[in-house]
DRENDO-960073 format. One record per residue (C-alpha): residue number from 1; residue in three letters; z, x, y. Coordinates in steps of 0.02 Angstrom, whole numbers. Each point is the difference from the previous one (the first is absolute). Layout:
 num residu      z      x      y
 NUM    ALA      Z      X      Y
...
***
This chain:
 num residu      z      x      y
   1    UNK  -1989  -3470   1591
   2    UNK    -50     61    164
   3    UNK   -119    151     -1
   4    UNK      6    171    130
   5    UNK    -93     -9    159
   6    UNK     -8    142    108
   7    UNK     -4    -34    187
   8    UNK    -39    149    110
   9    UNK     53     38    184
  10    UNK   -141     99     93
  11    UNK    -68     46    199
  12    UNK    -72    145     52
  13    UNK     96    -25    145
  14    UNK    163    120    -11
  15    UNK    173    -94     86
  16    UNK    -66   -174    -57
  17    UNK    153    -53   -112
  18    UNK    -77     49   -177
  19    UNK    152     31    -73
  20    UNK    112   -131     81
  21    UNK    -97   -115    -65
  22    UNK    -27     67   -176
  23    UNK    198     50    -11
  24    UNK     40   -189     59
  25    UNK   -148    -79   -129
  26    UNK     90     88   -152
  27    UNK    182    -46     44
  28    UNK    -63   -170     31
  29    UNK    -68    -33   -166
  30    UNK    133    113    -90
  31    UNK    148   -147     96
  32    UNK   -127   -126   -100
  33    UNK     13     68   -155
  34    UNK   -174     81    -30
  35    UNK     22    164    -48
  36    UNK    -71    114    153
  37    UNK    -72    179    -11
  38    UNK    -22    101    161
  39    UNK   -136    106      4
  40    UNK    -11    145    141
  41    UNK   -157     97     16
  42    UNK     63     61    178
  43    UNK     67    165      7
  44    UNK    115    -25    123
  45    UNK     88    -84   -117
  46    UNK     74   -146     96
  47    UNK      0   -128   -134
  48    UNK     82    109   -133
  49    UNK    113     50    108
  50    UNK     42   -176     54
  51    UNK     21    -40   -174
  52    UNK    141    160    -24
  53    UNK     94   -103    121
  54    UNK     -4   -154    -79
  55    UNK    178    -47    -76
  56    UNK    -19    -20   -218
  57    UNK    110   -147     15
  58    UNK   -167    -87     70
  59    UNK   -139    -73    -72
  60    UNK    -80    157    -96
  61    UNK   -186     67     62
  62    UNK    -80    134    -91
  63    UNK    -80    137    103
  64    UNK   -124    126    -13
  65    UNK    -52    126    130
  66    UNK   -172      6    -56
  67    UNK    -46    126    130
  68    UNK     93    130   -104
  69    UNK   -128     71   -114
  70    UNK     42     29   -176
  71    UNK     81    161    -57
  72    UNK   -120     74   -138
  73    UNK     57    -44   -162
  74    UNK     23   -194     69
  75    UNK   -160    -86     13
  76    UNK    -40   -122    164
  77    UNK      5   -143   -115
  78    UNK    171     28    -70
  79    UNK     68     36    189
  80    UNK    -71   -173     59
  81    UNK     67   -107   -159
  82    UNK    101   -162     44
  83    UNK    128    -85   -119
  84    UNK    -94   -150    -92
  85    UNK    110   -137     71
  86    UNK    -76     54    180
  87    UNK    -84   -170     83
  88    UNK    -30     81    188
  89    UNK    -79    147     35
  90    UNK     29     61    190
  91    UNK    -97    149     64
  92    UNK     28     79    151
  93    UNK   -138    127     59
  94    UNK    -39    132    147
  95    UNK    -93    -14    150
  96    UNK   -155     80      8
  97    UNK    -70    -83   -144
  98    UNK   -189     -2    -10
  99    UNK   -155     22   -117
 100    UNK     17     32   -182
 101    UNK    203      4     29
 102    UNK    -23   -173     58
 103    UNK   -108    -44   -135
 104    UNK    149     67   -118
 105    UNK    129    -98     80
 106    UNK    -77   -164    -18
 107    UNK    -84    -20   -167
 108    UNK    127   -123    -93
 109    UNK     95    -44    103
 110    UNK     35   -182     25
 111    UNK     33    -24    175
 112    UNK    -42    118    149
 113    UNK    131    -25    151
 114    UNK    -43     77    180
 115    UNK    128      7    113
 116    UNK    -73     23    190
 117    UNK    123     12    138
 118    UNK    -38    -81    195
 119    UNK    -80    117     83
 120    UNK   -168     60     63
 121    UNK      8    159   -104
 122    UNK     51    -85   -152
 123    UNK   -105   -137      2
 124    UNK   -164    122     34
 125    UNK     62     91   -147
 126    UNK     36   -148   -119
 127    UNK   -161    -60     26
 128    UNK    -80    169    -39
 129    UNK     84    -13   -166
 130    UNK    -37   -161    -39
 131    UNK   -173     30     18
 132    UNK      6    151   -115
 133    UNK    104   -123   -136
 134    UNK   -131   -102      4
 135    UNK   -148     98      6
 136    UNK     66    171   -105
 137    UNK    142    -81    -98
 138    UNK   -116   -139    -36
 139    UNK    183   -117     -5
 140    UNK    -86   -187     13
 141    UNK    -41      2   -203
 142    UNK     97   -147   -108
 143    UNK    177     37    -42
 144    UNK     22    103    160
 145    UNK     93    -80    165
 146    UNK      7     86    160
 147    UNK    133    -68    129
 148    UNK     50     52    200
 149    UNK    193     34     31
 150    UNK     33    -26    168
 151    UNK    156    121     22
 152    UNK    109     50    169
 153    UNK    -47   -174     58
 154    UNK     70    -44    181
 155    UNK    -60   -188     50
 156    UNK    -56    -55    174
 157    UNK    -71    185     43
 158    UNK   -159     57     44
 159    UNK    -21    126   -135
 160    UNK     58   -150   -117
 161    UNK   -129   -108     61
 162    UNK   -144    154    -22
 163    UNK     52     22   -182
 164    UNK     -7   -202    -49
 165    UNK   -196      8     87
 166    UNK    -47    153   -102
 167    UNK     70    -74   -165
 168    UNK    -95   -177     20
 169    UNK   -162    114     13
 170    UNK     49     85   -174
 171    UNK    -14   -163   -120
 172    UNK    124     91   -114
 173    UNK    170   -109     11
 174    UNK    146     52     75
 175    UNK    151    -34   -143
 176    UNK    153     37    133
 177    UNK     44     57    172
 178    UNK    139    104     -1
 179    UNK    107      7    155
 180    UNK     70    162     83
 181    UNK    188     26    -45
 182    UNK     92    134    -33
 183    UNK     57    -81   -147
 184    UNK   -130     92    -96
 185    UNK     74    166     79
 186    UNK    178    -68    -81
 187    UNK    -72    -58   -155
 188    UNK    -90    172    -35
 189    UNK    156     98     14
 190    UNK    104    -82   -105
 191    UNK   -161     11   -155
 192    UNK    -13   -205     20
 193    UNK   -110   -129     47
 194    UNK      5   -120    154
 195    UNK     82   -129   -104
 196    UNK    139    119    -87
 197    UNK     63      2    169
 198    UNK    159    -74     40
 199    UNK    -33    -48    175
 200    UNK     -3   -153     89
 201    UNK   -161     76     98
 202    UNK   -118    -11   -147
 203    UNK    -40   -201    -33
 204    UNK   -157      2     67
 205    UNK    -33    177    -75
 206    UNK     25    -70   -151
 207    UNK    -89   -163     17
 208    UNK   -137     97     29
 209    UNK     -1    112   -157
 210    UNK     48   -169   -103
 211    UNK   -167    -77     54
 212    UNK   -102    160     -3
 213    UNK     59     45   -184
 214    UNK    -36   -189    -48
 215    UNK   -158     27     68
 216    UNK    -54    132    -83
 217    UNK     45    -81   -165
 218    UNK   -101   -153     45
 219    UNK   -151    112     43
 220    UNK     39    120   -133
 221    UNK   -194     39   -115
 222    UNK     49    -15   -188
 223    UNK     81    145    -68
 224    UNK    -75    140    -99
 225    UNK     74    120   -127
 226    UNK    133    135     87
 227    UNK    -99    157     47
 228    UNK     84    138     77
 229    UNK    -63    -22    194
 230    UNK    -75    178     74
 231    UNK    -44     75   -156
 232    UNK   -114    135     28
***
């Protein structure tokens, strides 16, 4: 039987696509049939309230807003439990993340994603961060993969062009490039994913997120025993 693995969305960098990308991740494998958990250490809330949205009549993802602190007679453990049949653990997390926090965030975790967007800003800042994974979070151990989301993607532009130079200097590999659309926009009003859509716009949208999630099953580390991600 296939064992949890928790797969965390993370940047410094606010505006980057965190939670489009962790929203579309746990519909994705939900529509496969691996029970998904949403995790949203945000306060802002996004994901959870993505996840109000979503219709029951689709495939089922359990959600916690982890950034709500436990009232006092309920203890943090109990607040971040997930139903045993759970196989994909999402986490969505804040901007701003740093130090100690960061340290949190990562330990077991099975696979770190960073979305960076195309511009100079972003990519300044990604790097930034990546160097503090690397160097605070201490992320290259065995059973930990680290992975570049390329997200707001337009081809054949300059700022395009600057992002694909800056992520061939990283050595970390890039698992998709997500195009701009405002499918997203579409798909994260209606509590969906890009693939829930019914839209003859989305094909290559969903190509991509078909290869991406296969990806990150093929690169998957072996599973370890469910932990309750954020714990403190």
């Amino acid at each position: 039987m296939d064992s949890t693995r928790r797969i965390i969305v993370m940047n410094a960098k606010g505006g980057c696509g965190k939670t489009t990308v962790a929203t579309n991740l746990a519909s994705a494998y939900a529509a496969r049939g691996l029970s998904a958990a949403l995790f949203d250490h945000d306060p802002q809330g996004s994901s959870i309230r993505w996840l109000r949205r979503r219709d029951p009549e689709r495939a089922p993802i359990h959600g916690i807003a982890a950034y709500d602190r436990a009232q006092a007679n309920v203890t943090r453990s109990w607040q971040l439990r997930v139903p045993p049949e759970v196989r994909r653990l999402v986490i969505d997390t804040p901007a701003g993340i740093k130090g100690s926090e960061l340290v949190e965030h990562v330990r077991g975790v099975d696979i770190i994603l960073v979305p960076v967007l195309p511009s100079p800003i972003d990519i300044q800042a990604t790097a930034d961060f990546i160097r503090d994974l690397l160097l605070v979070g201490k992320v290259r151990t065995p059973g930990t993969r680290l992975g570049i989301v390329a997200n707001r993607v337009r081809e054949n532009t300059l700022a395009f062009r600057a992002l694909e130079r800056f992520l061939e200097t990283l050595r970390i590999p890039v698992l998709v490039r997500l195009r701009e659309t405002q499918n997203y926009v579409h798909a994260a009003e209606q509590g969906v994913g890009i693939h829930e859509l019914k839209s003859y716009s989305t094909g290559r949208d969903v190509a991509d997120w078909q290869g991406f999630i296969d990806r990150l099953e093929e690169e998957s580390a072996p599973a370890r025993p469910a932990v309750h991600p954020g714990e403190r």
